[in-house]
C-alpha positions as CSV (number, residue, x, y, z in Angstrom):
1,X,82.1,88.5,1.6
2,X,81.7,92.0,1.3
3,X,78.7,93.7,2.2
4,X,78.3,95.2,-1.5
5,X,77.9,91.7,-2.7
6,X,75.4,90.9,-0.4
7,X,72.8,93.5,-1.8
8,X,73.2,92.2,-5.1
9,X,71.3,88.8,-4.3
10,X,67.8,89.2,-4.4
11,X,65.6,88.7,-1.4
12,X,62.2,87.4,-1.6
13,X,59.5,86.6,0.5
14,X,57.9,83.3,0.7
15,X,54.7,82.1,2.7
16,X,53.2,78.6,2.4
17,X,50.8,76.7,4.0
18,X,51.6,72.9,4.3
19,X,49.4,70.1,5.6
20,X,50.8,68.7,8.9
21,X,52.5,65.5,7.9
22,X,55.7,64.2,9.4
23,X,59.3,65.6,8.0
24,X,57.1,68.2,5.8
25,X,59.0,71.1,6.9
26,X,62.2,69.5,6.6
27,X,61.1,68.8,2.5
28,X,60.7,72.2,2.1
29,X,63.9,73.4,3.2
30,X,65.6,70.8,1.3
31,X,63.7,71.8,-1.8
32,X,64.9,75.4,-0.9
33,X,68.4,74.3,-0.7
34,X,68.4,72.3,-3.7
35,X,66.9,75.3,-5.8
36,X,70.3,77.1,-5.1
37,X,68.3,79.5,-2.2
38,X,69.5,80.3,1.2
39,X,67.1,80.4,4.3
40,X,68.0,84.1,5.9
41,X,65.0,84.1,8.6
42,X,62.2,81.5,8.9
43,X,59.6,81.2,11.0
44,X,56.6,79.1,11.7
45,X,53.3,78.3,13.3
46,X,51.2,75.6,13.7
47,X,47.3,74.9,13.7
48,X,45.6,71.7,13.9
49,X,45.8,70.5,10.4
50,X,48.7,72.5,8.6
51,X,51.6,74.4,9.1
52,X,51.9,77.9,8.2
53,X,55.8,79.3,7.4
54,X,57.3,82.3,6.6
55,X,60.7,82.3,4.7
56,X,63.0,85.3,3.3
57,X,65.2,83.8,1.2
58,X,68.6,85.3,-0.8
59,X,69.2,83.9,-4.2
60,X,69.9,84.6,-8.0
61,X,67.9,81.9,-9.2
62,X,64.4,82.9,-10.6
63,X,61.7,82.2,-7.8
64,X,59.1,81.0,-10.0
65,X,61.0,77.7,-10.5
66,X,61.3,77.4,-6.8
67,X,57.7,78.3,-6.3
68,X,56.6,75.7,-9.3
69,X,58.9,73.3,-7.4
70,X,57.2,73.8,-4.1
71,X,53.6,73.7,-5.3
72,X,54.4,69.8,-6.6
73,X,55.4,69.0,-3.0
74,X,51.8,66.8,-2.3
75,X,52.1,68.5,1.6
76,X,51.5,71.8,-0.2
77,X,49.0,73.9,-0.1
78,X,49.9,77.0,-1.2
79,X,52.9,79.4,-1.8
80,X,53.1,83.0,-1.7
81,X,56.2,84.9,-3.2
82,X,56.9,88.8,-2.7
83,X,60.0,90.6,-3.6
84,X,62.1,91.9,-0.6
85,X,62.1,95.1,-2.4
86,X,58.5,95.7,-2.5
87,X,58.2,94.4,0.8
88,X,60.8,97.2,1.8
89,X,59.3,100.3,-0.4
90,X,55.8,99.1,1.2
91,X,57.4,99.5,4.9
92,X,59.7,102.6,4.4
């Protein structure tokens, strides 16, 4: 894969908060996966009750349906979505 193509995938950032319930995080990904996005860097923390997780995902399918799809999960309890590009004109 050439590195050209690569940029032409949008990148997005994703935060949601889940409710700690057994195989939640693993129903999320798989709801990623399904949605035709690909997990580039994840990571997570954990408080008593919930789970917080921070995705940046590469994909060319619109992020609202994946962020309408995640919000039906009943473990969720919310979902932020940012561009990578604004994240990128915000930091540089």
């Amino acid at each position: 894969m050439s590195p050209q193509a690569e940029c032409s995938t949008p990148s997005y950032n994703l935060n949601c908060r889940m409710h700690m319930e057994a195989a939640a995080l693993e129903r999320l990904c798989q709801v990623v996966r399904v949605r035709g996005f690909r997990i580039s860097e994840m990571s997570m923390s954990s408080g008593s009750e919930h789970l917080d997780i921070a995705l940046t995902l590469e994909g060319s399918r619109p992020i609202a349906m994946l962020k309408a799809q995640l919000e039906k999960l009943h473990t969720v309890a919310e979902v932020l979505v940012q561009p990578q590009s604004a994240v990128r004109s915000a930091l540089g």
